[in-house]
C-alpha positions, -999 to +999 in steps of 0.1 A: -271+034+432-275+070+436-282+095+468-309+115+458-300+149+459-311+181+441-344+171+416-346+191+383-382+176+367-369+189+335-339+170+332-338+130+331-300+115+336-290+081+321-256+063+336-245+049+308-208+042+323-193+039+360-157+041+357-150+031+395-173-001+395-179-011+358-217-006+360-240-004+332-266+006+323-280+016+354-314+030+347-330+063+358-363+045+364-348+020+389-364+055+410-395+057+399-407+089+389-375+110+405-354+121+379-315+122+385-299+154+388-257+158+376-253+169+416-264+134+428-238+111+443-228+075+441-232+055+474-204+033+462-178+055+451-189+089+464-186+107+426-211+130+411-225+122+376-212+156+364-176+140+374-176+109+364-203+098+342-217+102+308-251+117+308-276+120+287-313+146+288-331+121+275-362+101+287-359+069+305-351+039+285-384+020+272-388-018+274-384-024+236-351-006+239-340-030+266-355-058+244-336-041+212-302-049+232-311-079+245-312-091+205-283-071+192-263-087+218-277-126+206-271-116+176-235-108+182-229-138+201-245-158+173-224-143+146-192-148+164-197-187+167-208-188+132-181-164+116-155-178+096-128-198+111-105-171+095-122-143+120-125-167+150-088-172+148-076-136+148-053-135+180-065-111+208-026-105+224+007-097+214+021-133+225-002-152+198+007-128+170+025-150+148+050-133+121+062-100+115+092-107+136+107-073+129+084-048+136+068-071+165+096-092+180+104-092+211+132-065+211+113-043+178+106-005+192+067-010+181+062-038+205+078-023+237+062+006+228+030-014+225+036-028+262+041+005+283+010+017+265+023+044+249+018+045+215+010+075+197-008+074+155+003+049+133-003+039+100-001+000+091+002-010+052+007-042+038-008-072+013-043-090+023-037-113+052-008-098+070-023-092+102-026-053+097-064-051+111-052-078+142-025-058+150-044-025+151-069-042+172-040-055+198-023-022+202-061-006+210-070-031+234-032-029+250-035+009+255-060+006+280-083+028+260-114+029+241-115+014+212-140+026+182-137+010+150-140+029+115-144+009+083-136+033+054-157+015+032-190+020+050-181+057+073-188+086+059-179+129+074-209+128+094-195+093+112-161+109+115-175+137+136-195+116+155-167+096+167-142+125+173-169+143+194-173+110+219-139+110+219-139+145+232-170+139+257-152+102+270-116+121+274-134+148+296-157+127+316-139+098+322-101+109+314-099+081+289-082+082+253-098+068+224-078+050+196-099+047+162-088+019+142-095+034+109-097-002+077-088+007+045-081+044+055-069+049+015-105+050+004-114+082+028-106+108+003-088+141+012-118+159+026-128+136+042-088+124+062-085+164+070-112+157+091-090+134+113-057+159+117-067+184+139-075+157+163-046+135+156-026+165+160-042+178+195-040+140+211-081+138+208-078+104+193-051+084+188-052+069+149-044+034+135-046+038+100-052+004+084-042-002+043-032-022+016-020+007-005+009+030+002+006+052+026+029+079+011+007+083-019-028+072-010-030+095+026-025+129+027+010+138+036-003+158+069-017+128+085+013+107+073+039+131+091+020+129+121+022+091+119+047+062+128+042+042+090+048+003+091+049-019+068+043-051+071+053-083+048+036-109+035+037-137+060+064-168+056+053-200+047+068-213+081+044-186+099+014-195+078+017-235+086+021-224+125-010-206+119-027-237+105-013-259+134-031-234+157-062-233+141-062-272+145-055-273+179-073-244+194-107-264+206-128-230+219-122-208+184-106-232+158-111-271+150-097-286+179-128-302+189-125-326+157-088-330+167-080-333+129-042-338+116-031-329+081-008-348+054+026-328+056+025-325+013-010-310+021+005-282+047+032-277+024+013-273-004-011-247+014+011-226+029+028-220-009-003-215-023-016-191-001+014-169-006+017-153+022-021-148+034-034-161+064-070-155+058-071-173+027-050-204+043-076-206+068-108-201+047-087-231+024-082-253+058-122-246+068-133-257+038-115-291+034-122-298+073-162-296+064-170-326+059-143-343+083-150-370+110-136-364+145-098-376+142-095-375+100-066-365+083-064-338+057-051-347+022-033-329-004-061-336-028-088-323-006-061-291+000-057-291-038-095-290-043-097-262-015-069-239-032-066-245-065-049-212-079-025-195-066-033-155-058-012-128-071-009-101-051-012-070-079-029-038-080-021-023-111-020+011-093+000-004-061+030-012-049+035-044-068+026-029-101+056-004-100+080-031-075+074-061-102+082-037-133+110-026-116+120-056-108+116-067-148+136-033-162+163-038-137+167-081-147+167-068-187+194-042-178+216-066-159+215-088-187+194-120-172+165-132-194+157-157-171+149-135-145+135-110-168+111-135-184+100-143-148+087-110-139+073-103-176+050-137-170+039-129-129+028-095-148+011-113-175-010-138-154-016-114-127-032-089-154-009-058-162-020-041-192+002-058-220+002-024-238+021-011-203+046-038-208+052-032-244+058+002-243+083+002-212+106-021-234+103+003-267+115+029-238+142+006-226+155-004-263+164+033-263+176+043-231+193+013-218+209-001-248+209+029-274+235+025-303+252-005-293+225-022-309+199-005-332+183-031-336+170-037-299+145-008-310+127-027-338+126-056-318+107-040-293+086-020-316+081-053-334+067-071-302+044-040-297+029-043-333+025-080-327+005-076-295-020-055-317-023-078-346-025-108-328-033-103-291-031-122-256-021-150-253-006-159-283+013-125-281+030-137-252+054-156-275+068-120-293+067-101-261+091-133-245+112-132-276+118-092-274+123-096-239+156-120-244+167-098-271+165-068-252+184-089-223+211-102-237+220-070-262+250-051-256+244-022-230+248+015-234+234+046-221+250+068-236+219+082-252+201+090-217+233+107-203+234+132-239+197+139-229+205+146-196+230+167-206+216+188-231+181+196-208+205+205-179+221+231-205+188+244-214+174+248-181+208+266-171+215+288-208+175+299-212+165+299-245+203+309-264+201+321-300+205+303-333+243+310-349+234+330-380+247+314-404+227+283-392+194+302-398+169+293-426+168+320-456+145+309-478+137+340-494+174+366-507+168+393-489+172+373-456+206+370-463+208+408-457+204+402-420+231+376-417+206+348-423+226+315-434+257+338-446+289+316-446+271+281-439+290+253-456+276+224-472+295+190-451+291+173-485+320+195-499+337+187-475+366+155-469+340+126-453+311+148-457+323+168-427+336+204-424+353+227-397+324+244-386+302+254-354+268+241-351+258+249-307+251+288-298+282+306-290+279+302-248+282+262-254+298+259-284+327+235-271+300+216-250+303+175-257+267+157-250+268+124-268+298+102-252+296+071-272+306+037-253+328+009-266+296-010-264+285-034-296+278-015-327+283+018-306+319+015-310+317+018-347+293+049-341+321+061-318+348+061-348+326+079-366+319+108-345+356+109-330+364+116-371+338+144-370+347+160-338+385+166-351+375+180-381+354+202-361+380+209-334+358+198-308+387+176-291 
């Protein structure tokens, strides 16, 4: 309640908010006709509105409004008993986080940091079903501070704005700091996160930035550098069965009240199948649990029904994309086709672009295996053709044959390093001139300017090779190409040995 004090009949003040008592709500026409001036004080707490309270010139709140909130807040109440069991389920503290042991364990900096309440902007990336969005929501409510939600998906500039300037209002009326848990904050686009970094940087708000993408590509590196980035990993199979196990037992938010058990092949099997994704373990669990009798047990085939592909976790712009085709380049180079057939297949069923796939072996035919075997190049050329002529997934079969070939063929890279070599030499020398008597002539009177005079023809010569220099003056001694004793490269490296004496290279 409020003293009346100074009346102003142009003005009409709203409490919206008392920080000393928890009020809300408390209506201006609770007196009448009097309107409420900033100078009037609290009988409880002894503040002024202009101190303490957010106020609003606005007229008194009608009846339909009251009766608008009234429904918004059934309806809330109604969705939150009805939402999936994967939403009910999300933990609301620290202690019922389960996984991400090394960014959240007891002894990781986050989580202390997370305790005292002093966390500044962060950025959380990982797969689906990590726990990025619960974790975002546990540090917010931890902090003691406001929380205010932004979905990406749905916000736009004008929403951005709106939320920075309560931020500013709360943190000067009340003294309170807002954190703005930003979901799927790769799909603002540059404009539109520029918006955000003068605030981050000032301490208006304090950002959680929420993705599945990574952050060091998809937000701009200004917000990023202002940020603590962590990643988190997909979550165990161990974590996601004590995640079903909860949602069984919990009888207020999960399925406790039907006090169901599950066959152990059937946890097993869903906790592999979901790789690594809570969400979809628990929309799997829900759905076999539907038509359950108080006390049932769940079986693997009603798991199997549930779940019955696994999910591969691939963007072909992402993180996995350029991980798994690492992953497969790095198995061919090292010589294990087992391995390397492994990560060509995940690709293949997950949906690369076959094309992608082709190509990167006709690269690493060349660079990673060269000369000590030619033929690893039409191989892989071979397997490209294929996949046009005949197509997925009967293609499959050439691509898996190329990619054995390609694995178990003698290694060299000899022809990278000569590459490397030669473009450092250019960048260095500039643009260096052609020896004359290298130059073309093709008409006599060239020959007058020094134009191919005293070139000689290697087929004269002993071997079809002559003494004779072929690199610009500055580099003429310069060696590029060091062929290994590799395969068929060590008969290429007999051959240009040979030349390179005749040449006095060596």
């Amino acid at each position: 309640m409020f003293a009346t004090g100074e009346d102003d009949p142009n003005l009409r003040w709203i409490v919206t908010f008392c920080a000393a008592y928890k009020m809300t709500e408390m209506m201006a026409r609770n007196f009448g006709d009097m309107s409420i001036t900033p100078h009037e004080r609290c009988l409880m707490c002894d503040h002024t509105l202009r101190d303490r309270y957010l106020y609003y010139n606005t007229s008194y709140m009608s009846t339909d409004a009251q009766n608008q909130d009234l429904f918004d807040n059934q309806l809330k109440n109604a969705l939150q008993k009805e939402a999936p069991l994967a939403a009910r389920m999300r933990p609301k503290k620290m202690e019922d986080f389960v996984g991400q042991e090394s960014i959240l364990g007891k002894n990781a900096l986050l989580r202390k940091a997370v305790e005292t309440g002093k966390v500044g902007s962060l950025i959380l990336y990982g797969p689906p079903g990590s726990g990025k969005t619960t974790v975002a929501e546990i540090i917010a409510n931890k902090m003691d501070a406001y929380f205010e939600p932004v979905s990406a998906v749905n916000a736009g500039s004008a929403d951005l704005r709106k939320v920075i300037e309560g931020a500013k209002e709360r943190r000067k009326m009340q003294g309170k700091r807002t954190v703005v848990v930003v979901d799927e904050i790769h799909r603002f686009n540059k404009a539109q996160q520029d918006i955000l970094l003068p605030h981050v940087e000032d301490g208006t708000i304090t950002l959680v930035g929420v993705t599945t993408e990574n952050p060091y590509f998809e937000v701009i590196k200004a917000l990023v550098s202002r940020s603590q980035v962590y990643q988190l990993a997909p979550l165990t199979d161990e974590n996601i069965k004590q995640i079903i196990e909860n949602a069984l037992q919990d009888v207020e938010r999960g399925l406790g009240k039907l006090k169901l058990k599950i066959q152990p092949k059937a946890l097993e099997h869903l906790s592999q199948m979901a790789g690594g994704d809570a969400r979809m373990a628990l929309n799997a669990l829900e759905l076999s649990a539907v038509s359950k009798k108080v006390g049932a047990t769940i079986q693997l085939k009603e798991i199997e029904d549930a779940i019955q592909t696994r999910a591969f976790k691939y963007d072909a712009k992402g993180d996995e994309h350029f991980d798994t085709i690492s992953a497969f380049i790095k198995s061919m180079r090292g010589s294990e086709p087992d391995a390397a057939l492994f990560w060509l297949h995940k690709m293949l069923l997950a949906g690369e672009d076959p094309e992608f796939i082709a190509r990167r072996m006709i690269i690493f035919a060349s660079e990673d295996i060269g000369n000590a075997d030619p033929h690893a190049l039409m191989v892989a050329v071979s397997a490209g053709h294929a996949l046009e002529w005949v197509g997925l997934p009967e293609a499959g079969y050439a691509l898996s044959q190329a990619c054995i070939y390609l694995s178990a063929s003698p290694k060299s890279d000899a022809v990278k390093k000569a590459m490397r070599g030669v473009r450092s030499d250019l960048e260095h020398y500039g643009q260096l001139r052609v020896p004359n008597h290298l130059k073309n002539a093709p008409v006599p009177d060239m020959t007058k300017h020094g134009a191919s005079v005293g070139y000689q023809d290697p087929h004269g010569g002993e071997g079809h090779v002559v003494e004779q220099q072929y690199l610009p003056d500055r580099i003429k001694d310069h060696i590029y190409y060091e062929p290994t004793e590799q395969g068929f490269e060590r008969e290429v490296k007999k051959r240009v040995d040979n030349a390179r004496k005749v040449m006095k290279k060596r």
